[in-house]
C-alpha positions in Angstrom: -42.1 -71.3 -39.9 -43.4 -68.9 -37.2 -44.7 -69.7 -33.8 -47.1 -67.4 -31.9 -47.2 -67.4 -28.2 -50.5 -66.3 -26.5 -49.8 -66.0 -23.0 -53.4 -64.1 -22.7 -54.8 -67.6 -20.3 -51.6 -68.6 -19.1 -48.4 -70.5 -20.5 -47.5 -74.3 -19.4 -43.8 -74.7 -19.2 -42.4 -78.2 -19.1 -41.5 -78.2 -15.3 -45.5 -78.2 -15.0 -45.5 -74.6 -13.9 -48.2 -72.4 -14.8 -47.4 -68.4 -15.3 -50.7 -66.8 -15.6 -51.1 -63.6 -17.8 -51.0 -60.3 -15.7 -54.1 -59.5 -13.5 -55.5 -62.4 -13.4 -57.1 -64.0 -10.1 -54.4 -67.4 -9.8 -56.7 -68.3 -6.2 -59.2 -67.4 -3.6 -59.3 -68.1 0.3 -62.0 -66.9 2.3 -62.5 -67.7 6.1 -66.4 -66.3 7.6 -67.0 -66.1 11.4 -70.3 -66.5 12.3 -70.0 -66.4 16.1 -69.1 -63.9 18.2 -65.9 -62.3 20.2 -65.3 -59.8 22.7 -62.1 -58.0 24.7 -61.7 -55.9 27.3 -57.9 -55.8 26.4 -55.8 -52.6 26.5 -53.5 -54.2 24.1 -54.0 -55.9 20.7 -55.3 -59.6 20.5 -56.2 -61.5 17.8 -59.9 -62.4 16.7 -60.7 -65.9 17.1 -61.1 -67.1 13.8 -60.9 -63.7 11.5 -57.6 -65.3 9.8 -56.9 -66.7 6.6 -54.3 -68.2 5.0 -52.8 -68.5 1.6 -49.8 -69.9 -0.5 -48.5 -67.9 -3.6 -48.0 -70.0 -6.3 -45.6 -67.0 -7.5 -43.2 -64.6 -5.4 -44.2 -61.9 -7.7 -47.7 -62.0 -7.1 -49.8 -59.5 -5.5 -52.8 -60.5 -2.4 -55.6 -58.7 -3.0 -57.1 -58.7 1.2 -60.7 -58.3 1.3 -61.8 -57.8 4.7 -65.6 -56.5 6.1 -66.4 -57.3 9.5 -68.9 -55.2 12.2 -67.3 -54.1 15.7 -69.7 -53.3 18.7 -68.8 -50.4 21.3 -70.1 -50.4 25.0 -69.1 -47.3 26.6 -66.5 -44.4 24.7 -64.4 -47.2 23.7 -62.3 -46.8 20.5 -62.1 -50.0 18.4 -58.6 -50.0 16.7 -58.7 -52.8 14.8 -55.3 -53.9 12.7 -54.5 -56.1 9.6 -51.5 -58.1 10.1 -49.3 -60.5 7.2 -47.9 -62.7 9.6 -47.0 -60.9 12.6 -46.2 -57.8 10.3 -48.7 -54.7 10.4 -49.6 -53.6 6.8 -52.5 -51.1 5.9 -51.2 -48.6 8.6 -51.6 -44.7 8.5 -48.3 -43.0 7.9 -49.7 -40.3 10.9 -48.1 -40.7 14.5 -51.9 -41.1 16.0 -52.4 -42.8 19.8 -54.9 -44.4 18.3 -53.2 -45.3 14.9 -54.7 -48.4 13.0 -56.2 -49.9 9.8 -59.8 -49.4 10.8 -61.2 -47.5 14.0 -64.4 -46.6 15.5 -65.9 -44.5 17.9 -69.3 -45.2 19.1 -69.9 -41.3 19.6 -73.2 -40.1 20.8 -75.1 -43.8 21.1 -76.2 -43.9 24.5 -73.2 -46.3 24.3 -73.6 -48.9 22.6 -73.2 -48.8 18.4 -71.9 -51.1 15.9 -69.9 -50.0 13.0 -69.3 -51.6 9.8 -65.6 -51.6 8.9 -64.2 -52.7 5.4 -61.0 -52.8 3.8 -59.9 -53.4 0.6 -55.8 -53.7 0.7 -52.9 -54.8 -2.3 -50.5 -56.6 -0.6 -46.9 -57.9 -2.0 -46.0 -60.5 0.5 -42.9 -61.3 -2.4 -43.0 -65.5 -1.1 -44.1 -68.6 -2.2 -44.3 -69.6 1.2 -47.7 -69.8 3.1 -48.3 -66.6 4.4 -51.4 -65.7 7.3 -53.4 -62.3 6.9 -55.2 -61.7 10.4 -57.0 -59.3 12.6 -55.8 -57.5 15.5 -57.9 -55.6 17.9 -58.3 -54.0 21.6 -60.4 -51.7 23.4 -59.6 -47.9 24.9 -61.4 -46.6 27.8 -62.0 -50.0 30.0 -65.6 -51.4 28.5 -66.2 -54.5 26.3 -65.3 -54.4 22.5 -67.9 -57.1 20.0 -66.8 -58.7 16.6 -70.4 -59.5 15.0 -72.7 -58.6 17.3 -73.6 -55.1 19.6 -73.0 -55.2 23.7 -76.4 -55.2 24.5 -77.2 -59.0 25.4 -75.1 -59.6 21.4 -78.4 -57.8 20.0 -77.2 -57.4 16.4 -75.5 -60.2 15.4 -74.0 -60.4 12.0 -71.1 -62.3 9.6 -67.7 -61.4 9.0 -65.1 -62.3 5.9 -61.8 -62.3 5.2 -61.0 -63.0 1.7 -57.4 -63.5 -0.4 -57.0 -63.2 -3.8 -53.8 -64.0 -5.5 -53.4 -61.6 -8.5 -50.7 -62.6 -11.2 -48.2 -59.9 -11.8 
């Protein structure tokens, strides 16, 4: 007698694990904020509520971070903004920049004030089963005000940002 094995939706061992087939999405967090934040800091600081936690149900496992977000300029600020696992940078340029960071803006010839769309799309291997926090980092150069969702002007502009996890089965 032969026995076939499909593992192509996932096998159920009989300690009540489940060890999905490669590639395939095992969870999905998302957090949205739908108000606004601002900095004047020199040095990064987290965005109120642009974090999102997850818990691998494997250590091999891969996190898919999804992250689009809009950033408002006043002045000729740069905008570095930096994803974090935990309190470890990831997505970071392999360059020795001043300015080195996942995503960046410059509000260039604006009249000041500009808002700039930043997304990222970033494969992380956090290798735990432990809950593990993917967050947004951000300051402001030159000494004017730096917006998540919205422009300087009076927060003319206003928009949404996400952050979404996706636990993808090795």
């Amino acid at each position: 007698m032969s026995m076939i094995i499909d593992g192509t939706n996932g096998l159920t061992f009989n300690n009540s694990t489940t060890q999905a087939s490669a590639g395939k999405v095992l969870q999905v967090v998302q957090t949205t904020k739908t108000d606004t934040f601002s900095t004047t800091s020199d040095i990064y600081v987290d965005i109120t509520g642009m974090s999102v936690s997850i818990t691998p149900k494997f250590a091999t496992s891969t996190i898919l971070v999804m992250v689009s977000m809009t950033v408002g300029v006043a002045s000729a600020n740069f905008s570095p903004v930096s994803l974090l696992r935990n309190s470890t940078l990831i997505a970071q340029p392999s360059n020795s920049a001043t300015f080195k960071a996942t995503m960046n803006s410059y509000p260039g010839d604006t009249g000041g004030l500009s808002q700039s769309a930043y997304v990222i799309n970033w494969i992380d291997s956090p290798a735990t089963t432990s809950a593990t926090t993917y967050k947004l980092q951000i300051y402001t150069t030159g000494g004017g005000a730096t917006w998540v969702n919205a422009r300087p002007a009076a927060q003319n502009g206003t928009t949404v940002s996400t952050i979404t996890v996706m636990e993808i089965a090795a």
